[in-house]
PAZAPA-4460 file (N, C-alpha, C; in steps of 0.05 Angstrom, whole numbers, plus 32768, in hexadecimal, padded with zeros to 4 digits):
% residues 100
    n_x    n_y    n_z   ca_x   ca_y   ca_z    c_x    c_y    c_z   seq   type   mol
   8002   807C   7F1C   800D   8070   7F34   8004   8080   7F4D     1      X     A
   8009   8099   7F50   7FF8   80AF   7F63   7FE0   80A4   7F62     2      X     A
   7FCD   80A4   7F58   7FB2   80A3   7F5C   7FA5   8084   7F70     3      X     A
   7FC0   8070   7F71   7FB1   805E   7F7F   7FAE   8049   7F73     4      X     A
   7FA3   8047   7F59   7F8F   8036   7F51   7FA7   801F   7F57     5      X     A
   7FC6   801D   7F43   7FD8   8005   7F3F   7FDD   7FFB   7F5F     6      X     A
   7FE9   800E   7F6F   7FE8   7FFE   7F85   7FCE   7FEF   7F91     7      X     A
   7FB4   7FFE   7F8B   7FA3   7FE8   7F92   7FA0   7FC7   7F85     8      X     A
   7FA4   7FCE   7F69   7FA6   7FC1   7F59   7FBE   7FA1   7F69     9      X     A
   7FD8   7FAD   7F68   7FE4   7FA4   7F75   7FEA   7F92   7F84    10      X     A
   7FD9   7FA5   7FA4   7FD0   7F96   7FB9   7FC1   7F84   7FBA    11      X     A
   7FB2   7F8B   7FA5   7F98   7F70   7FA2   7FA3   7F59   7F9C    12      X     A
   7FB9   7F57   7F8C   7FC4   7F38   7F7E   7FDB   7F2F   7F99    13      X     A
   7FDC   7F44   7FA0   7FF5   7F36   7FBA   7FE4   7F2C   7FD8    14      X     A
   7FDB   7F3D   7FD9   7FC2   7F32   7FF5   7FB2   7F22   7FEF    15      X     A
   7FAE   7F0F   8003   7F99   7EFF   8006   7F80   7F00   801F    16      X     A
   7F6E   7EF9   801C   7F5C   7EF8   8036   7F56   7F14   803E    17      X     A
   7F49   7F1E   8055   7F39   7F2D   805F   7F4A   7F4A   805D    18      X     A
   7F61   7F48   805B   7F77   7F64   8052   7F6D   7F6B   8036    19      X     A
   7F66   7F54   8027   7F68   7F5E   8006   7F46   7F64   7FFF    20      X     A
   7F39   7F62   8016   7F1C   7F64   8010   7F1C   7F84   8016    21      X     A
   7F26   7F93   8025   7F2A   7FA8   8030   7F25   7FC1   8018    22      X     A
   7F3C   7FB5   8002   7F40   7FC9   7FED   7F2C   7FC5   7FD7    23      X     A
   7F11   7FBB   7FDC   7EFB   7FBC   7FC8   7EF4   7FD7   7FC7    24      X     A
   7EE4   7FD5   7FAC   7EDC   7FF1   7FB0   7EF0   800F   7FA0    25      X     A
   7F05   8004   7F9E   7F1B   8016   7F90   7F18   801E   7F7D    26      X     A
   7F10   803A   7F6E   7F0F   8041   7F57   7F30   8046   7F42    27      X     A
   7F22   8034   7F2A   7F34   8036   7F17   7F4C   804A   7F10    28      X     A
   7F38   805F   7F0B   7F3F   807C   7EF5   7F38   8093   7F09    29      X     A
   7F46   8098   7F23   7F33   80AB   7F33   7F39   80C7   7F25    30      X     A
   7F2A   80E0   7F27   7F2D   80EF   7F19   7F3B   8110   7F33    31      X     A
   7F25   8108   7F44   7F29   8119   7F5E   7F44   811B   7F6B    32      X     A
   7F46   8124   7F7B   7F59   8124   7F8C   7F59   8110   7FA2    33      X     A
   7F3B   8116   7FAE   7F2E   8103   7FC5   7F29   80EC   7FC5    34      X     A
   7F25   80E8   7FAD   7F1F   80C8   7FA3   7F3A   80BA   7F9D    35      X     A
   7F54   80C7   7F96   7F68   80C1   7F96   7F6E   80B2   7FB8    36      X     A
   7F6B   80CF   7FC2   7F72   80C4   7FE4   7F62   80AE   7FF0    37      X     A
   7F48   80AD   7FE2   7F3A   808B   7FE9   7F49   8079   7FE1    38      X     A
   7F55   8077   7FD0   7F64   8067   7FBC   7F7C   805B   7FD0    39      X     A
   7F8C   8070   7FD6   7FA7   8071   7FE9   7F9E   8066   7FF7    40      X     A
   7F88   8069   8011   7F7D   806B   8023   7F7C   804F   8028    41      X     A
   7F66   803D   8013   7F66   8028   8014   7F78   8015   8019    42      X     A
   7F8D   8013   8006   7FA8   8013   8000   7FB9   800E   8022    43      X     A
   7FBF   8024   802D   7FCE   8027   8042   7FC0   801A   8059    44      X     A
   7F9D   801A   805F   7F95   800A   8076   7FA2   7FF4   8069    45      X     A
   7F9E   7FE4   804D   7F96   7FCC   8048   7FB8   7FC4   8053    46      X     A
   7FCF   7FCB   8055   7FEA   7FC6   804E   7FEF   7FC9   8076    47      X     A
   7FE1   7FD6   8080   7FEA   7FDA   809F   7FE6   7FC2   80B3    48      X     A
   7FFA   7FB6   80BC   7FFC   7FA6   80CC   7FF9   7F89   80B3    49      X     A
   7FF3   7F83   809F   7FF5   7F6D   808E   8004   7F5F   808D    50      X     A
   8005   7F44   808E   801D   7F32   8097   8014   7F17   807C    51      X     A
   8030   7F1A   8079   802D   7EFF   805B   802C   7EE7   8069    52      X     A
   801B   7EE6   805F   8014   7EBB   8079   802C   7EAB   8066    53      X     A
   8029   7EB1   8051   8039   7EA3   8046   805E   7E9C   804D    54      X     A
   8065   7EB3   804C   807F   7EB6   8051   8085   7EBF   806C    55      X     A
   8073   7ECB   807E   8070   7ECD   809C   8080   7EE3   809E    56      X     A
   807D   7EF7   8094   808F   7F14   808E   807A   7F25   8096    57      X     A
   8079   7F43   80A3   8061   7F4F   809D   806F   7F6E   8092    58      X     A
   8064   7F7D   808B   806C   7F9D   8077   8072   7FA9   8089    59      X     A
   8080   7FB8   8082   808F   7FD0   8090   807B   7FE2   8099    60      X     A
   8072   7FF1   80AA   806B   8006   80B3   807B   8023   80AB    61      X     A
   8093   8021   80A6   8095   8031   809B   808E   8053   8089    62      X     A
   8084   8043   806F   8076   8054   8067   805D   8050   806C    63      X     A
   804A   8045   807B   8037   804E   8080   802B   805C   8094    64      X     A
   802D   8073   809D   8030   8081   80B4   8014   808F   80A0    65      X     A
   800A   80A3   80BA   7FF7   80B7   80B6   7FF7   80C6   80A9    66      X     A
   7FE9   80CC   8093   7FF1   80DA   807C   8001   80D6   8065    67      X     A
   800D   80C3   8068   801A   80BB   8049   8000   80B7   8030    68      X     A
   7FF1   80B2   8036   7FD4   80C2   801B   7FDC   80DA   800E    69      X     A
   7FE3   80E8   801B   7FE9   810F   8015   7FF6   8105   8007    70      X     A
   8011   80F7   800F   8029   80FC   8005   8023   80EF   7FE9    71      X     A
   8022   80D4   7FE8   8020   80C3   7FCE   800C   80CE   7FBE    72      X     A
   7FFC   80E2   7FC5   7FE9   80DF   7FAC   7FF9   8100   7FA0    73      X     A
   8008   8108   7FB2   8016   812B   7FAB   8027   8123   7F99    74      X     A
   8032   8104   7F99   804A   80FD   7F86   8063   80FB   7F95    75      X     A
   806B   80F8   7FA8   807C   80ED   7FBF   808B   80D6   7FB6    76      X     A
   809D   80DC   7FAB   80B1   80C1   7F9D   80BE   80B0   7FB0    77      X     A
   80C1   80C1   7FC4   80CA   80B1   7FD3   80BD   80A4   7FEE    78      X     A
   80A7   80AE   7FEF   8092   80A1   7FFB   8082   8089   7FEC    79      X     A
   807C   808C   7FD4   8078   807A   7FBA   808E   8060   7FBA    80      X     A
   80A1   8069   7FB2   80B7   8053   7FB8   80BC   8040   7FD4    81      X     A
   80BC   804A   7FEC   80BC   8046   8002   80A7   802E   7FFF    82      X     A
   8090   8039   7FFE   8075   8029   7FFF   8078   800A   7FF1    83      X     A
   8083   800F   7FDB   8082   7FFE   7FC4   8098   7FED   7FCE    84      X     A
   80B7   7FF6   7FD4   80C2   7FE3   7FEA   80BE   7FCE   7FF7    85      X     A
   80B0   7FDA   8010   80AB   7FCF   8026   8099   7FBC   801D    86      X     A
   808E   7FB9   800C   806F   7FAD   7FFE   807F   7F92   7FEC    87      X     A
   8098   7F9A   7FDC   809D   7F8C   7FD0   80B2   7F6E   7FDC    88      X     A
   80B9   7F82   7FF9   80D3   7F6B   8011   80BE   7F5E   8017    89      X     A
   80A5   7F6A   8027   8092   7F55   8031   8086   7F3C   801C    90      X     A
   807F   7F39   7FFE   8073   7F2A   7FF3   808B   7F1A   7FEA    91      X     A
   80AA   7F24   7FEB   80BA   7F10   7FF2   80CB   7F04   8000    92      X     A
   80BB   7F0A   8016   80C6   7EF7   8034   80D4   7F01   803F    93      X     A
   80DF   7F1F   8035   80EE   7F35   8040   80ED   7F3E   8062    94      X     A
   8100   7F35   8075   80F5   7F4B   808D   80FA   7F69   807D    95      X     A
   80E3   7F74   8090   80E5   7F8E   808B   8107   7FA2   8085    96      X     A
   8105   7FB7   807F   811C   7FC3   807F   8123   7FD1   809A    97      X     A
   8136   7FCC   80AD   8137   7FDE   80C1   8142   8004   80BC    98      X     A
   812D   8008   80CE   8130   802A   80C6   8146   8032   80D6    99      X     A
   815F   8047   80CD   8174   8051   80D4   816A   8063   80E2   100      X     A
***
């Protein structure tokens, strides 16, 4: 789950159009560290500013701030979770969560 690949994985079945073209290129099985953070990397542009045409919702910003790569690929449960959240309200028509 750290390494990227499922959330790319993921992202790819939930996005459509020029957002989901973004995350080509994503290695499977990364072994590195760095290639992990391509992984993330991908991942977090592809999810920033993304808006479900469908349900007319768009993702939280939230967790995607600068640097959450570090964090998720360090094992950040709750940066991990967060992500996965906000990802999961948007693909169901969810407004975002407001932050306290």
């Amino acid at each position: 789950l750290f390494d990227g690949s499922i959330l790319c994985a993921i992202c790819q079945t939930v996005m459509t159009g020029v957002r989901k073209d973004g995350l080509k290129g994503w290695i499977n099985a990364p072994k590195t560290r760095s290639v992990k953070l391509k992984n993330m990397s991908k991942v977090v542009t592809a999810l920033k500013g993304w808006v479900n045409a469908e349900r007319g919702v768009s993702i939280s910003c939230r967790w995607l701030f600068a640097g959450v790569e570090d964090q998720l690929v360090d094992g950040n449960w709750a940066a991990m979770l967060g992500l996965l959240e906000d990802l999961l309200r948007c693909v169901d028509g969810m407004m975002p969560r407001k932050v306290v």
